[in-house]
N, C-alpha and C positions, 0 to 999 in steps of 0.2 A: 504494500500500500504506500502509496507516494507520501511524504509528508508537508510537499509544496501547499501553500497557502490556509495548514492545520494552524491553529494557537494549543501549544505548550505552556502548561505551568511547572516550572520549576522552584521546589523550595529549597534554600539553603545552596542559592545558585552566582552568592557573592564572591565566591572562592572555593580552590579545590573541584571535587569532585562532581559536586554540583554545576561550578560552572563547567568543569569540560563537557559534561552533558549538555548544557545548555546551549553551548557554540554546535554544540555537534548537531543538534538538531534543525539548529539555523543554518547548518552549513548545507543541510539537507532539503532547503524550503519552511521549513516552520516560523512562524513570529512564536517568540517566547516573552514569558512574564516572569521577571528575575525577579524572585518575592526571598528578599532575606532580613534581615534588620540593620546589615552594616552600610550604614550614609557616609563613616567617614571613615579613613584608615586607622588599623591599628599595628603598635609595636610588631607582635608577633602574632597579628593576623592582616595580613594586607589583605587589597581587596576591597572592593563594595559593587552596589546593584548597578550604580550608573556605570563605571569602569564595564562591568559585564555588558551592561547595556551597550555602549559605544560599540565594543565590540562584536555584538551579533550584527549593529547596523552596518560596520562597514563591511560586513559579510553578504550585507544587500538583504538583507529579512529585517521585521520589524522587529523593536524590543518596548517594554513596556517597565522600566524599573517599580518595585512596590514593596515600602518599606512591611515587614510583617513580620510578629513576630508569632510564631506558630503555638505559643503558649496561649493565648487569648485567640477565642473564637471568634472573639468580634471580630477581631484583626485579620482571621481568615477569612471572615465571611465580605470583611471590606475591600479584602484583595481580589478574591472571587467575583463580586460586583464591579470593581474598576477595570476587570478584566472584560466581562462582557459590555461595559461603556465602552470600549476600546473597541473592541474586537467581534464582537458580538456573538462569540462559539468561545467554546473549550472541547479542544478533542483530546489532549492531553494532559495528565497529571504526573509529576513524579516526584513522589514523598521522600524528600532526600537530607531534607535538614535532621541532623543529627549531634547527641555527645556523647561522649563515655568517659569512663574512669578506669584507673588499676588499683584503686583505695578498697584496702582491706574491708570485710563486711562489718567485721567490730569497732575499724576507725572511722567507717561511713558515718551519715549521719541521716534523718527520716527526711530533710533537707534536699540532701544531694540525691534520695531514692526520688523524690517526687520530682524533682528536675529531670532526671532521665529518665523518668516514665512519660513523660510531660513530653518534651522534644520529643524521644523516638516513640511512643505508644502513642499517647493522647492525641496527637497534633495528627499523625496520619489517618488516627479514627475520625480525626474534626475535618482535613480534608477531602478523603474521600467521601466523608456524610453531606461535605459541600459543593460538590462537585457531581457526587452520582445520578440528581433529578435533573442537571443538566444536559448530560449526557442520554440519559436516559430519552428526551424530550426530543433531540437531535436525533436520535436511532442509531448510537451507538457512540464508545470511547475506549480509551485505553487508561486505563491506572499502574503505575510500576512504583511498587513502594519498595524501597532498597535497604534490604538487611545486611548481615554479616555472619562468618563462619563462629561467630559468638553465640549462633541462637542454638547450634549442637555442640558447641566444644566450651570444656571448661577452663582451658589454659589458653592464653593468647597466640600468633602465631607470629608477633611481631620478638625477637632478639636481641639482645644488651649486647652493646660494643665489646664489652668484658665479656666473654665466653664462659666466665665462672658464673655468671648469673644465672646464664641460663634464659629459659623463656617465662613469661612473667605471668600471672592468672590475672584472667577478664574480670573485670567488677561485676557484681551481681545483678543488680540492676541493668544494667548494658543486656547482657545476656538475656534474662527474663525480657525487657521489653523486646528486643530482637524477634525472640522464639516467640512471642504473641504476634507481634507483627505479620507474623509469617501461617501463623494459626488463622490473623484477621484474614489476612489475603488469599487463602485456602477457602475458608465461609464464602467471600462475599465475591470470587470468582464462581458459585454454583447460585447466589443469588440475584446476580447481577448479570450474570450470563445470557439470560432470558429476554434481555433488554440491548443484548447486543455489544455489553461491554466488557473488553478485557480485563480484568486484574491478575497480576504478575509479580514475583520477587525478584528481584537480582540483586546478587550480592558478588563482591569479589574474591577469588580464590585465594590471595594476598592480599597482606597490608599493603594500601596504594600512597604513594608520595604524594601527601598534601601539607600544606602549611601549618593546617590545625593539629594531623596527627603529628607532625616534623615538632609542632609547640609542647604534643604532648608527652614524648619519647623522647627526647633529647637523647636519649642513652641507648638509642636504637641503632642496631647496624643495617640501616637503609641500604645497603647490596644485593638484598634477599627482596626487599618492596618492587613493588608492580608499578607503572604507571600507572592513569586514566584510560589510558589508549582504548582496552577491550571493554572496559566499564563505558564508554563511548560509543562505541560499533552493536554494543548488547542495549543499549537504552534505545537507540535508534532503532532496531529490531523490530524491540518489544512498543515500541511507540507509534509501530506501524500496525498493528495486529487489534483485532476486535476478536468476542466470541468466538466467532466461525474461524478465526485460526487458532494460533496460541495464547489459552489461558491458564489459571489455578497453577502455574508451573513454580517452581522456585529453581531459577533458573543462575549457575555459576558463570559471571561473563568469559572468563576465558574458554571452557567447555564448550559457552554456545559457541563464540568465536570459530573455535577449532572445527565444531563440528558443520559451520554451515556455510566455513570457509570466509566469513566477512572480511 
C-alpha cells in the first residue's frame, strides 16, 4: 500500500527512534504529525518537533509539529484534533514515545512505577482509544505500537564497557508495561480488525543508538547497538498494511527486514 499522500502520527518523534520513523515515512509520501513535548533543546537530549519538522518538509511531505505530552489525555486528544484541522485523515498511528529505567525494584519508587506505566502503557491505550473511531469512520488504518525484547526477557541486552559487569537487568516496570502493550495490541488487533484496521508491535532485536538510550547507559559498549535503519524499513511496512494484510503480529524489525528482503 503506497503511503503517498496518508497522515502519520508519530509520538515521541522529537529525536531518536521516533524520529527516524518519522523521516522514513515522509521519505515514502506520508505528511507526518511530530507530537512530542520537546520545543527546545536539551543538554543530553537534542532535538525537538520543529527541527523534525523542517526536516520531513525539505523531504517534500508535509509536517505538522504538536507539542504533546502523552501523559494527559487532553493533550492527546488536542493533538488528534489539530491533526484533523490540518489534514483532515489519520491513516497512521505509531505509539512510540517511551522511558525506562535499570533502578532496582526496592530502590524504585511508586513515582517512577507510575511514570512508566504512564508513557509506555497508559499513553498508547489513550492513543489508540483516540485514534480508532477515526479510522474506523475512514474504512480502515494502521496502529504500530512499539515495544521491546523487555516485554519477555528479564535481563537487558544492552552491555557495560567493563566486561566484569556484565549485562544489566530491565526495571520492572519497563518490562510489565512492554508485555501489556503487547497483550493490548494482540486484543485490539481481533477487535479492530473488523473495521479494517491494522494493529501491530515492532520492537527491535537490539538496543538501537539513540540519544536518550546513549543518556541512559553511558557505560554501555554501543558496538553491539543497532541503528534505526531496520526499525525504519519495519515501521514503513507495517504502516502500509490494514486488516486484510498484516495484523495482531508482534513483529522483530530486523526479522521482518530479512525476511521480506526490504
Amino acid at each position: 500500500m503506497s503511503l503517498a499522500g496518508k497522515v502519520a502520527i508519530v509520538t515521541g518523534s522529537s529525536r531518536g527512534i521516533g524520529k527516524a520513523m518519522a523521516l522514513g515515512l515522509a521519505r515514502e509520501g506520508a505528511n507526518v504529525v511530530v507530537a512530542a513535548r520537546s520545543e527546545s533543546e536539551r543538554d543530553l537530549a537534542p532535538g525537538t518537533i520543529y527541527a523534525t519538522a523542517a526536516e520531513i518538509e525539505k523531504l517534500g511531505s508535509k509536517a505538522l509539529p504538536v507539542r504533546c505530552n502523552v501523559r494527559e489525555e487532553e493533550s492527546i486528544q488536542a493533538m488528534v484534533q489539530q491533526t484533523l484541522d490540518t489534514f483532515g485523515r489519520i491513516d497512521v498511528l505509531i505509539n512510540n514515545a517511551g522511558i525506562g529505567t535499570y533502578r532496582p525494584f526496592l530502590e524504585s519508587t511508586v513515582k517512577e512505577w507510575d511514570l512508566v506505566l504512564d508513557i509506555n502503557l497508559r499513553a498508547t491505550y489513550l492513543g489508540c482509544r483516540a485514534v480508532a473511531p477515526i479510522m474506523l469512520e475512514q474504512g480502515g488504518g494502521s496502529i504500530i505500537n512499539i515495544s521491546s525484547h523487555a516485554a519477555g526477557n528479564i535481563f537487558s541486552s544492552t552491555l557495560s564497557s567493563d566486561a566484569a559487569e556484565g549485562i544489566a537487568m530491565m526495571g520492572q516496570a519497563y518490562g510489565v508495561a512492554k508485555a501489556a502493550v503487547e497483550r493490548l495490541t494482540w486484543g485490539l488487533s481481533v477487535e479492530l480488525g473488523k473495521h479494517n484496521i491494522a494493529v501491530n508491535v515492532l520492537r527491535p532485536l537490539r538496543p538501537v543508538i539513540t540519544e536518550g538510550f546513549q543518556a541512559q547507559r553511558p557505560d554501555a559498549d554501543y558496538s553491539t547497538w543497532a541503528t534505526p535503519e531496520d526499525m525504519v524499513k519495519a515501521s514503513v511496512f507495517l504502516a502500509g498494511q490494514d486488516a486484510y494484510g498484516l495484523s495482531g503480529a508482534n513483529v522483530t524489525a530486523e526479522e521482518l527486514v530479512q525476511r521480506l528482503g526490504l
